[in-house]
C-alpha positions in Angstrom: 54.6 135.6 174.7 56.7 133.0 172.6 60.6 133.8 172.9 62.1 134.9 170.1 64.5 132.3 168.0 68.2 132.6 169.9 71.3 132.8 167.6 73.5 132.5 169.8 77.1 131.0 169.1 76.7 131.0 165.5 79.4 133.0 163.6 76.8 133.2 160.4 74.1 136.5 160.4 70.9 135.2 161.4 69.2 136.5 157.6 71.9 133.7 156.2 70.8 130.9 158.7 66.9 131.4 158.0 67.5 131.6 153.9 69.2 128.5 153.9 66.6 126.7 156.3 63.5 128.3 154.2 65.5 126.9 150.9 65.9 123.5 152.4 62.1 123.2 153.7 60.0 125.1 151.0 62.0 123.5 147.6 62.5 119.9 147.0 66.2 120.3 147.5 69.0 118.6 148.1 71.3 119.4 150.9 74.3 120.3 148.4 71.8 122.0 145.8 71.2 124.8 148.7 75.1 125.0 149.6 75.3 125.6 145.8 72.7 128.2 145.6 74.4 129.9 148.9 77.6 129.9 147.3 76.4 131.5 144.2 75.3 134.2 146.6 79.3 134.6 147.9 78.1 132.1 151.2 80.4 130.0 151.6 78.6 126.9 154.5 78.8 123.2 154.1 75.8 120.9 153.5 76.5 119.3 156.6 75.7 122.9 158.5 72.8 123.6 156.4 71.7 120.1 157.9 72.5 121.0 161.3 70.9 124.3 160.9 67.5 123.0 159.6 67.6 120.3 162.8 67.8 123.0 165.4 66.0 125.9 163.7 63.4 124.4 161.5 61.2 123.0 164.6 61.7 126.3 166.3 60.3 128.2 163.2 57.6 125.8 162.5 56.1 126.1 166.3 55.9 130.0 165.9 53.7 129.6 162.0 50.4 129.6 162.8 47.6 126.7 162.3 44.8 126.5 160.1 41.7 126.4 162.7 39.5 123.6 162.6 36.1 123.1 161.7 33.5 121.1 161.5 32.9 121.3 158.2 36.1 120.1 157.4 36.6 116.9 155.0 39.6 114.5 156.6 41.3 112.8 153.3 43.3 110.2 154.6 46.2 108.4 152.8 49.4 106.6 153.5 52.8 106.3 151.7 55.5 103.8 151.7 58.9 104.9 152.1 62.0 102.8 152.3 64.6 103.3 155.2 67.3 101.4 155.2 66.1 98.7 153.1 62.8 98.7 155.3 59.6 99.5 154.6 57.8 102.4 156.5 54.7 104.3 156.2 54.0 107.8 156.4 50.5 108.1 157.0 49.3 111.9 156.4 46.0 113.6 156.4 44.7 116.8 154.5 41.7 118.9 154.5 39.5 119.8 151.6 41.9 122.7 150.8 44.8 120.3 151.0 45.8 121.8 153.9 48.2 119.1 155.7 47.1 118.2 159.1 49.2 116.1 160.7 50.8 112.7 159.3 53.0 110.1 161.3 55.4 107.7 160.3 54.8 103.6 161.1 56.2 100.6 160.5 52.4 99.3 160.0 49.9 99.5 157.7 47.0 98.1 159.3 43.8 98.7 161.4 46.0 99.8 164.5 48.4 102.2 162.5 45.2 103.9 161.3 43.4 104.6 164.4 46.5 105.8 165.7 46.3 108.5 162.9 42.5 109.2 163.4 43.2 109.6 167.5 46.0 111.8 167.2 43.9 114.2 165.0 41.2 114.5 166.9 43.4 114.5 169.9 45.0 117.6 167.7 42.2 119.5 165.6 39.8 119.5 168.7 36.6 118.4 166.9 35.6 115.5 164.4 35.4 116.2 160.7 31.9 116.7 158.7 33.3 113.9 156.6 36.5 111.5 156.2 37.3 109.8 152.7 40.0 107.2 152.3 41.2 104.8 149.1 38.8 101.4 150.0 41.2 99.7 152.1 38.8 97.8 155.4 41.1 98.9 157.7 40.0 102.8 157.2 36.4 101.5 157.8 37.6 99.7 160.9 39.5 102.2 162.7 37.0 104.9 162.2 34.7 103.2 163.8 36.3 102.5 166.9 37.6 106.5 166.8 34.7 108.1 165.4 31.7 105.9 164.6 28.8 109.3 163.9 31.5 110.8 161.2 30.6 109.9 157.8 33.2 107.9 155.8 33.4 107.5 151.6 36.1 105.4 150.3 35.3 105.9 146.1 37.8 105.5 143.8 38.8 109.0 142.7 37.7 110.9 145.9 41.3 110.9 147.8 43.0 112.9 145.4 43.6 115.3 147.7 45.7 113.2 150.0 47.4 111.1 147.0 48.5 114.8 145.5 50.0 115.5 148.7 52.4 113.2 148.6 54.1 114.9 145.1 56.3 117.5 146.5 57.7 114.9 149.2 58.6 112.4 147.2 60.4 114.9 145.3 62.4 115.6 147.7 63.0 112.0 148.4 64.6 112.1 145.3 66.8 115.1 145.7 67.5 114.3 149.1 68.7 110.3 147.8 66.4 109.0 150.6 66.3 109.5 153.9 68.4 108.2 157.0 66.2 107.2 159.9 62.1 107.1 160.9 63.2 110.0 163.4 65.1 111.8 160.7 61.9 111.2 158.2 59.4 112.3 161.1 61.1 115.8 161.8 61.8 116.6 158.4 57.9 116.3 157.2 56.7 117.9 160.3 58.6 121.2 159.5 58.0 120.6 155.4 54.1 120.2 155.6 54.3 123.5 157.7 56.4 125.1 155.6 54.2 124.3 152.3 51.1 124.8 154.4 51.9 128.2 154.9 52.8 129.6 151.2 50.4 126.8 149.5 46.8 129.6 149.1 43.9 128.1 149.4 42.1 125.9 146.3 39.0 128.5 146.3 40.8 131.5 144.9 43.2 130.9 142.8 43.8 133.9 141.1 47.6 135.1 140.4 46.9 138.6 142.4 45.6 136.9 145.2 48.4 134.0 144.8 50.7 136.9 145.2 49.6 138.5 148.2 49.2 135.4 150.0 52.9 134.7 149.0 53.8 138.2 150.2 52.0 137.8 153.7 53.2 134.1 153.4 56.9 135.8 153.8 56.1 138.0 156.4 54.8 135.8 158.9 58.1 133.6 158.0 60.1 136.5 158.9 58.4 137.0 161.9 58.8 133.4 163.2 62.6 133.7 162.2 63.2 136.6 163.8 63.8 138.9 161.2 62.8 142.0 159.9 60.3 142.3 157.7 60.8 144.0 153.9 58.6 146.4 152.3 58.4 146.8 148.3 61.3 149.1 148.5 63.6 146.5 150.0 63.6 148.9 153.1 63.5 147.5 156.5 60.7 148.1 159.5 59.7 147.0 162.4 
């Protein structure tokens, strides 16, 4: 049984520390946009805590969320981004399912044939099976490194088809934005981990789209975020249980 999430030695409640971390990692916030929203609320914390705070706890949370479970009917789309660090150019190389579920992504100083079987082993290395299909942009470095991964899966590279992946991209660079840029590849590489989690799990599925089942995804969305904080869970009445 996973241990629950240890508060210990921080002078701030627990339901404080967790609000501010799910503000930082589900909106495309800024730092000092949360402190202001926490202060509005009579929480008076410094960006610079909210920071630490989403450093030591957001991992923790997003190890205790639960996974999507592989198929092999799944459809990898795979797509890469450059972002600039320090006046450097990196990529963040990131693959989603058909539901534009995130699966993993990785951030490289490379864009070529060996950054993408990198991506392509540590997915299979990760998921546990191959894909039914993989689509990419036509780039021949795709083409190359999924042969020497996966050379039986099936690979399309039309213009049009990675949609998925581009789309995925949005709500990050958002935050980019919001955020002014960000400060190291480790910094960019633990931050997208836990955001791609986060979004995974209160993003519903592109099949049924309806706003009541929106809703109750959102509301069981919550719940299992509770649980991985290590908080109580809410009913309608805004009563507490177990």
């Amino acid at each position: 049984m996973t241990k629950p999430v240890s508060y210990k030695r921080h002078r701030f409640p627990h339901q404080i520390i967790a609000h501010a971390v799910w503000l930082y990692f589900r909106s495309p916030l800024s730092l000092r946009l949360v402190e202001e929203m926490l202060l509005e609320r009579s929480i008076v914390v410094s960006y610079e805590t909210i920071r630490r705070w989403g450093k030591k706890f957001g991992p923790e949370y997003a190890r205790r969320l639960h996974r999507k479970p592989p198929s092999r009917n799944d459809v990898w789309h795979l797509d890469d981004v450059v972002i600039s660090i320090s006046g450097k150019k990196q990529w963040l190389w990131r693959a989603v399912d058909q539901d534009g579920y995130v699966l993993d992504e990785i951030v490289q100083s490379r864009r070529d044939t060996k950054a993408a079987k990198r991506l392509l082993t540590r997915l299979l290395k990760r998921q546990g099976a191959a894909p039914k299909r993989i689509i990419t942009y036509k780039l021949p470095l795709h083409g190359s490194a999924r042969r020497q991964v996966m050379a039986w899966v099936e690979h399309r590279s039309y213009k049009g088809q990675n949609n998925r992946a581009e789309s995925s991209h949005v709500l990050l660079r958002r935050t980019e934005r919001m955020m002014q840029g960000f400060r190291s590849v480790g910094g960019l590489q633990r931050f997208t981990s836990v955001f791609s989690t986060v979004r995974n799990l209160f993003v519903p599925a592109r099949s049924n789209q309806t706003a009541l089942s929106t809703h109750i995804h959102r509301l069981r969305a919550m719940a299992e975020w509770r649980e991985a904080a290590g908080l109580l869970a809410w009913n309608w009445r805004g009563r507490a249980f177990c």
